[in-house]
N, C-alpha and C positions, 0 to 999 in steps of 0.2 A: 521894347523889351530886350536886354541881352541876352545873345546868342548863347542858348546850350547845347552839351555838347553830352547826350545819354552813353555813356562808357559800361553799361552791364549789357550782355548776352542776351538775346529770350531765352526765355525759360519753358521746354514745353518736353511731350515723352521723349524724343530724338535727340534733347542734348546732351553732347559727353560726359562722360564723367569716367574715373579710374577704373579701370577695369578691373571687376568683380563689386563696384559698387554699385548702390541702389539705382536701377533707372528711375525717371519719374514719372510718377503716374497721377494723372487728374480726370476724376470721376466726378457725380453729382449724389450729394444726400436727397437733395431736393428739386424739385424741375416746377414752372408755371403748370399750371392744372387745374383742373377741379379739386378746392380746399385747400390748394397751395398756391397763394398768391409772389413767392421769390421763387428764382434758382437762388441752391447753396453749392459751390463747389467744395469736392473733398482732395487733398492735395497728401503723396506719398512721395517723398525726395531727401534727396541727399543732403547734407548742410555743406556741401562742397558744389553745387551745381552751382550755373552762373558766374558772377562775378559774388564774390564772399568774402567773408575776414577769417583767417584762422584765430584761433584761439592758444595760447598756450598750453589747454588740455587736448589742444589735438596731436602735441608730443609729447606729452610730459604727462605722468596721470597727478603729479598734483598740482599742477600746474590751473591758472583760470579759467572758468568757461565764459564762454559766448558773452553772457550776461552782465556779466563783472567786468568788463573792459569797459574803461574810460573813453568816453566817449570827442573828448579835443583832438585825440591826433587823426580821425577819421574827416575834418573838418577845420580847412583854411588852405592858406596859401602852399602851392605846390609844382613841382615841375616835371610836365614830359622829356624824356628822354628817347630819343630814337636810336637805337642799337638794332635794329632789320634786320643787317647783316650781316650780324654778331652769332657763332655759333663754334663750340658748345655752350659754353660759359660766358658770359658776359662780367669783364674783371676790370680792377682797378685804372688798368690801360685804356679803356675805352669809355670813361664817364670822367667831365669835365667838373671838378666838385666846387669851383667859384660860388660861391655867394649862395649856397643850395637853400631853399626854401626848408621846412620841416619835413616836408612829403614829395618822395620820389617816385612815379610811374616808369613803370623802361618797356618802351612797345618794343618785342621782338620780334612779331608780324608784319612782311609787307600786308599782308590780308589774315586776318584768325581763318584757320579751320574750323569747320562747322562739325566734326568729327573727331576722334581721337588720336591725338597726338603722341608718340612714343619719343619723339624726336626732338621735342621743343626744348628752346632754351633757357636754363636755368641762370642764376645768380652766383658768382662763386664766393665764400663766406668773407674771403679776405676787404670783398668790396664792402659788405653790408660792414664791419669793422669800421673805414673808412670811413663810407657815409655817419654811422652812428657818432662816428668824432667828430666831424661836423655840423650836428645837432639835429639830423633827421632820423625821425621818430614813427617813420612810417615809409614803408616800404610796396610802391606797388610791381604787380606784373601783368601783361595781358597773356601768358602762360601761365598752365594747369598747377604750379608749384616754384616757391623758390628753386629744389632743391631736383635733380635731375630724376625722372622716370621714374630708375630702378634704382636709386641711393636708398640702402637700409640703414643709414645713420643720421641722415636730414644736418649736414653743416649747416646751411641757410640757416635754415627754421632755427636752430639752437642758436649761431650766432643772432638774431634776434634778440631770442630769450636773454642771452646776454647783457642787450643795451635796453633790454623793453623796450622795445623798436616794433611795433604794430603791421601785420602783414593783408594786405590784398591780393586775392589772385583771382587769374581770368577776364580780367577786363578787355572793352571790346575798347581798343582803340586805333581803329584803322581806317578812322576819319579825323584824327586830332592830330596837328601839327604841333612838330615841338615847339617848347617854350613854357611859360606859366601862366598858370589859374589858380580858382581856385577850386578846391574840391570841396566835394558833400558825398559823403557814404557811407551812413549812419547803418550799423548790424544790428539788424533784430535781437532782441534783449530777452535769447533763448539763454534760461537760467541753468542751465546743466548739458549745454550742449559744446562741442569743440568747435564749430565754426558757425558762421551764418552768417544768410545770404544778407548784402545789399543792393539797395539799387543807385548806382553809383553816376554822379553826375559832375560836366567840369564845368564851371563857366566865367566870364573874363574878370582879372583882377580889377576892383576898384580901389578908391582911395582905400575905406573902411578894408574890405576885405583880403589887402594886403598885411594887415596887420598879424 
């Protein structure tokens, strides 16, 4: 079988999330017992925890939700970027744009923090422009956001919106060398929601699925 390569986070009460957001919380409706032959888990979370896709309604209120995103550009060829050492921003100067597949990942962790980050690195808007010119449609990060911490005007995010350029964020990739794959990170087809989670995987180009 070919090597994969699981690029989402666990998901459990402890993981971060923006501060003043939802923690998550997993309970049971149901347990094995007398008269109850399953457990049901009951699950309370963010649609930002883990690795996720934003949504256009998560800046824009009329913008798409969750649900209504086309589902191709989360799905095909794409390319790791290592930017590590890259901080604050991650620009133009630092991303080699030859031949770019549809879909960009930029690991800015030597290691992800399993904690919250105020300090991570963000994407600066002029790059995603560039990218978008040349024909990628999808933008990942293994940081909490395009767009830095404390930005109240989200460039990133809106330069997106711009090219419809489809965003990930959080992913764990601090086992994946750069280079290309291809991805699978299909969002839950929450109908009125501004983001959601997937669960996001890389694994090696073949013929077909360099296509």
């Amino acid at each position: 079988m070919a090597q994969l390569w699981d690029i989402s986070p666990p998901v459990h009460a402890d993981s971060p999330v923006f501060p003043g957001d939802h923690a998550t919380e997993v309970g049971w409706t149901f347990r094995i017992g007398p008269g109850c032959p399953v457990n049901v888990a009951e699950l309370s979370l963010s649609a930002h925890v883990g690795a996720h896709a934003d949504a256009p309604l998560h800046f824009t209120d009329d913008g798409a939700p969750a649900g209504e995103m086309s589902l191709e550009p989360f799905l095909g060829p794409c390319r790791v970027v290592d930017v590590s050492g890259v901080r604050p921003l991650v620009t133009v100067d630092d991303v080699d744009v030859t031949d770019l597949p549809p879909r960009v990942l930029f690991r800015t962790y030597a290691t992800q923090p399993t904690t919250w980050d105020d300090d991570f690195c963000a994407l600066d808007p002029p790059l995603i422009d560039l990218l978008a010119s040349h024909g990628v449609r999808l933008v990942g990060t293994d940081a909490a956001s395009l767009d830095p911490a404390d930005s109240k005007d989200l460039p990133a995010h809106f330069a997106t919106h711009r090219h419809d350029v489809r965003i990930l964020e959080n992913l764990l990739l601090d086992e994946v060398p750069a280079g290309d794959y291809e991805l699978i990170a299909l969002p839950l087809k929450l109908t009125t929601a501004d983001a959601a989670p997937v669960r996001a995987v890389l694994r090696p180009l073949t013929q077909e699925s360099s296509r």
